[in-house]
C-alpha positions as CSV (number, residue, x, y, z in Angstrom):
1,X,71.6,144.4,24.0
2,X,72.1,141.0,25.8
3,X,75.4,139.2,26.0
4,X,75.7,136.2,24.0
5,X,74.5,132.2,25.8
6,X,77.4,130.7,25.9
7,X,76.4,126.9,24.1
8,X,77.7,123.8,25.6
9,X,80.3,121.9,23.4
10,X,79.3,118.7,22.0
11,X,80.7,115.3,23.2
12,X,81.1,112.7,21.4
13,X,79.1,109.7,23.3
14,X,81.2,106.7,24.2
15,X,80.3,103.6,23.3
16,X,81.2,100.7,25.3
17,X,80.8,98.0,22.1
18,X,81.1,100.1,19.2
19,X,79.2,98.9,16.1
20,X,80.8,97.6,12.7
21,X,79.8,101.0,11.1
22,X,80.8,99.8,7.7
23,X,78.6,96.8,8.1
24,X,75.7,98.8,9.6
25,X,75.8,101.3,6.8
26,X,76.0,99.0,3.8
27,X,72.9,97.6,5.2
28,X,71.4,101.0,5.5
29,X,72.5,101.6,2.5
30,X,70.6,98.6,0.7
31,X,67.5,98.5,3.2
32,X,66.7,102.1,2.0
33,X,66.7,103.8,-1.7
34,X,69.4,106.4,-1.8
35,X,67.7,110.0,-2.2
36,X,69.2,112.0,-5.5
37,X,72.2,114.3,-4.3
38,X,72.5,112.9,-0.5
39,X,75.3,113.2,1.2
40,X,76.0,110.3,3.9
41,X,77.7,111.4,7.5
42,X,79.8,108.3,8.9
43,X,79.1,107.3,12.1
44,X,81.4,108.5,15.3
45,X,82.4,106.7,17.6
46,X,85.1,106.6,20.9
47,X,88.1,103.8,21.4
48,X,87.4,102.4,25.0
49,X,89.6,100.5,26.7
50,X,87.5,98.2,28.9
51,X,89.2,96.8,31.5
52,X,89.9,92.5,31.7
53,X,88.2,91.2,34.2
54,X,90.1,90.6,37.5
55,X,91.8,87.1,37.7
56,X,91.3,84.7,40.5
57,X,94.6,85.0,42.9
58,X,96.5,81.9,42.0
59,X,99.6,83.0,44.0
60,X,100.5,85.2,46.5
61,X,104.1,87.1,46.3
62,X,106.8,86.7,49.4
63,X,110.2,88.6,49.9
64,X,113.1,86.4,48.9
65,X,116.8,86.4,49.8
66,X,118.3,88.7,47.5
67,X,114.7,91.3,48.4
68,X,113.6,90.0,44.7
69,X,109.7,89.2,45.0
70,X,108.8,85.4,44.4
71,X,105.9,83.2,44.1
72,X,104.6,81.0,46.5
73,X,101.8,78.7,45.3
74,X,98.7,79.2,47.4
75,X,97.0,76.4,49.1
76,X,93.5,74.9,49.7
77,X,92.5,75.2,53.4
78,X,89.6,75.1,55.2
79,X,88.2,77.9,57.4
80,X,86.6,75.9,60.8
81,X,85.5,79.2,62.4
82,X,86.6,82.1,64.4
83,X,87.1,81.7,68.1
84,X,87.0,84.9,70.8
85,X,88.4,81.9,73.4
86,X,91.3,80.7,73.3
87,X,90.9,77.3,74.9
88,X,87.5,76.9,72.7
89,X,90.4,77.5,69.6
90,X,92.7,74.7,70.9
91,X,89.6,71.9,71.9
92,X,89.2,72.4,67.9
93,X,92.2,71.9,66.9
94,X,93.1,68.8,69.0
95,X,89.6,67.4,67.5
96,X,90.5,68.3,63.5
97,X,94.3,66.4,64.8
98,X,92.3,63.6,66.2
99,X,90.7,63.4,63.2
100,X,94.1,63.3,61.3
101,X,93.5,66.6,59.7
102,X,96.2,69.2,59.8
103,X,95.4,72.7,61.3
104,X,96.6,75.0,62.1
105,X,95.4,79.0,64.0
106,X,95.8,82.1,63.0
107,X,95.8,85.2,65.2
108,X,93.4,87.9,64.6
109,X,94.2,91.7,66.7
110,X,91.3,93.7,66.5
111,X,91.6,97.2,67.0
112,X,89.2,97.2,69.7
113,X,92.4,95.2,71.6
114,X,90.1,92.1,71.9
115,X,91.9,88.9,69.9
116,X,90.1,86.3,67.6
117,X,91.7,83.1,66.7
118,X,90.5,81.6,63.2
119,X,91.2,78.0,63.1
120,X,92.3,76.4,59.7
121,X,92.6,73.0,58.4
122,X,95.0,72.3,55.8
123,X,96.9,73.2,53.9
124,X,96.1,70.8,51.3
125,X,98.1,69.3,48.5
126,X,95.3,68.8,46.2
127,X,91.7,70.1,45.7
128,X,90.5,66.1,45.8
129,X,92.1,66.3,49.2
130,X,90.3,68.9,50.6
131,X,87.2,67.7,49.7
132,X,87.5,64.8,51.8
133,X,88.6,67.0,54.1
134,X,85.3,68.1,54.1
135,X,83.4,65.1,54.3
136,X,85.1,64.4,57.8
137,X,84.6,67.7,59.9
138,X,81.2,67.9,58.0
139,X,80.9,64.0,59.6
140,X,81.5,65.7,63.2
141,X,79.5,68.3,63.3
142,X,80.6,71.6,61.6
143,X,78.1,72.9,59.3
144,X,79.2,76.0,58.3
145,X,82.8,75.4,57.3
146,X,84.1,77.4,54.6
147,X,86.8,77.1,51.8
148,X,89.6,79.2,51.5
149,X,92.7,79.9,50.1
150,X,95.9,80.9,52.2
């Protein structure tokens, strides 16, 4: 005699946007004569909890005083590039200053030991004024700078 097959257990499929099963079946019900003695099996279904899409960071969270976290707003710049020469770094900042532009660099250690220095203008007060912003260092030459938020 062989042993018994063991038979998988049934799952219950998840759906990701359950149905109105009421609504569906009261149409069923009245798109299709009811057969003499039939029984009808409701539909199953699975809660889900779907996730809320992620939020755009609006503002970033700095140790105050007393150790309590607070928020600081976070502020329109504009990325100029990313330097692997110092002095290359600091001609671009005196230009954005000449300019009248603020800036400012930030230091980038790699773990290879080499350094990078992004350059930044801004921060900027208002969205407006980093868009004009961007009409000047586009005036002088710099194609590919991006925004960003710091």
């Amino acid at each position: 005699m062989e042993p018994p097959v063991e038979t998988p257990a049934k799952k219950t499929p998840i759906v990701l946007n359950p149905p109105d099963t009421n609504r569906l079946a009261a149409e069923a019900n009245e798109a299709t004569p009811a057969k003499a003695g039939a029984a009808t099996q409701p539909v199953r279904t699975a809660a889900v909890k779907i996730a809320e899409p992620a939020q755009p960071k609006q503002a970033s969270a700095t140790t105050g005083t007393a150790g309590a976290a607070t928020l600081v707003p976070v502020k329109p710049y504009i990325q100029i590039g990313v330097f692997g020469v110092q002095e290359n770094a600091t001609r671009m900042i005196r230009k954005l200053q000449s300019e009248g532009l603020p800036s400012l660099t930030k230091t980038i250690n790699r773990q290879d030991g080499t350094t990078l220095v992004r350059v930044l203008a801004g921060p900027f007060e208002q969205i407006e004024a980093q868009n004009r912003a961007f009409t000047k260092i586009r005036a002088f030459g710099i194609k590919d700078a991006i925004a960003v938020k710091g």
